[in-house]
C-alpha positions as CSV (number, residue, x, y, z in Angstrom):
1,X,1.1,-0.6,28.5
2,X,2.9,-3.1,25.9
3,X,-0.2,-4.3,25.0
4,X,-1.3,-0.6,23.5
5,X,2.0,-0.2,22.5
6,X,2.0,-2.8,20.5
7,X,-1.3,-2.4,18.9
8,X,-0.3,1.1,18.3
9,X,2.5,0.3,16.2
10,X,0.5,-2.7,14.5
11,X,-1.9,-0.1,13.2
12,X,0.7,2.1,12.2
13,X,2.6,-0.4,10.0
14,X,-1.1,-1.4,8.5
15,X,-2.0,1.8,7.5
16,X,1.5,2.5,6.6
17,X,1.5,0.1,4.0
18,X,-2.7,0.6,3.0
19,X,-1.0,4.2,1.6
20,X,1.9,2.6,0.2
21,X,-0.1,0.4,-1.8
22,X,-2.9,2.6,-2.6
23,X,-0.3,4.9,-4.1
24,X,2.0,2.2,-6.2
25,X,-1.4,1.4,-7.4
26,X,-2.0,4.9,-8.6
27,X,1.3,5.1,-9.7
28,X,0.9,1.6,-11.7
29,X,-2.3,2.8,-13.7
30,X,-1.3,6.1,-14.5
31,X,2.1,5.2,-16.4
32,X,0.6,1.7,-17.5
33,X,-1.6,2.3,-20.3
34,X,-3.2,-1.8,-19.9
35,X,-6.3,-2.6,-17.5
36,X,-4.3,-5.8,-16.6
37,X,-0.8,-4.8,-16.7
38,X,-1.4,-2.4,-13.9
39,X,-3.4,-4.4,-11.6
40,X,-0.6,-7.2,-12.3
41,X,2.0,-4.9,-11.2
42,X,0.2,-3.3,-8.4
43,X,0.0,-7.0,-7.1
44,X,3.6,-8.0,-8.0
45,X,5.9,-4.9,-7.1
46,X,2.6,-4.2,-4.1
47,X,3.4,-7.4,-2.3
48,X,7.4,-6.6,-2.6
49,X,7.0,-3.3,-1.4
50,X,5.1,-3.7,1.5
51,X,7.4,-7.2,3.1
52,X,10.0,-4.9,2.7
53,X,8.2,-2.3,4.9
54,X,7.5,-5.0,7.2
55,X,10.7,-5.9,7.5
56,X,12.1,-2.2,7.7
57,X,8.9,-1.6,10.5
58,X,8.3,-4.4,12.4
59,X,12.3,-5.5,12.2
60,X,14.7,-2.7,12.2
61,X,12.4,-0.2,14.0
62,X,10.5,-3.2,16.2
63,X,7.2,-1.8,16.0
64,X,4.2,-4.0,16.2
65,X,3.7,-7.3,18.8
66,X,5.1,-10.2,18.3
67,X,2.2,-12.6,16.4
68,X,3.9,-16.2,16.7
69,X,2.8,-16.9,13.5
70,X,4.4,-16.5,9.8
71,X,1.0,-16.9,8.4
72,X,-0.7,-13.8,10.9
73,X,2.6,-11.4,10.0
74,X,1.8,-11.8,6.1
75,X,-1.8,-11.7,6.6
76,X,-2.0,-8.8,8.5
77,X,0.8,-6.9,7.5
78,X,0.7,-8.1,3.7
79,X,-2.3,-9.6,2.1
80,X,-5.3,-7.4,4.2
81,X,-3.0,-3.7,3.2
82,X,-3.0,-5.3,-0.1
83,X,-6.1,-5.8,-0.5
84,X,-7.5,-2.7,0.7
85,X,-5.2,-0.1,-1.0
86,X,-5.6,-2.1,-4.2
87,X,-9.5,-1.4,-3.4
88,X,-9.2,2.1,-2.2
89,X,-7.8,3.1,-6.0
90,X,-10.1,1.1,-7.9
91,X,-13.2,1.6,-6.1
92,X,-13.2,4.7,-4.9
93,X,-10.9,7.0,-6.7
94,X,-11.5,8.1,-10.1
95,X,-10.0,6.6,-13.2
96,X,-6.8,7.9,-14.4
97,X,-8.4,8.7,-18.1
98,X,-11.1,10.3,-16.5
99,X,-9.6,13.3,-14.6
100,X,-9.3,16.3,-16.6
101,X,-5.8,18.1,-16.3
102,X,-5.9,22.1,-16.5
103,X,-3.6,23.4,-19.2
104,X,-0.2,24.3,-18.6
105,X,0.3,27.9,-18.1
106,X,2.4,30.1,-20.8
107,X,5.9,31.2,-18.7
108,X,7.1,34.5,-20.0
């Protein structure tokens, strides 16, 4: 029963941080108005923001296993969320420039 446990709250702080990423990401390349600066950012402030949810999920709310090793916690709960949120917003959704806004409505 730990075992599930744990691996239930593993997959929880992964995807967790996938979406935080995926949406700093967004975030990053619609206010950023550089190719580079944004994916620099999204790197930067992504790597920040999601040890902090680490911490804040594996530490204060104890979710996850215990892995025994510094280099599996930032690998799997840093670096592989990282990477694919980073490639869920450049891959797959469009480009900011390219979405069409509808105009804002007259308000009487």
């Amino acid at each position: 029963m730990t075992g599930v446990a744990d691996a239930v709250g593993l997959a929880v702080i992964v995807l967790l941080n996938t979406a935080v990423v995926a949406l700093a990401t967004r975030f990053f390349r619609v206010r950023l108005h550089t190719r580079w600066g944004a994916a620099i950012y999204a790197v930067l402030f992504g790597t920040l923001i999601l040890f902090v949810t680490t911490l804040i999920l594996a530490g204060f709310l104890g979710l996850g296993p215990n892995l025994d090793s510094r280099v599996a916690v930032v690998g799997l709960t840093i670096v592989g969320p990282l990477t694919i949120g980073l490639t869920i917003d450049y891959f797959w959704m469009p480009d900011p420039a390219a979405v069409e806004l509808p105009e804002p409505a007259d308000r009487p």
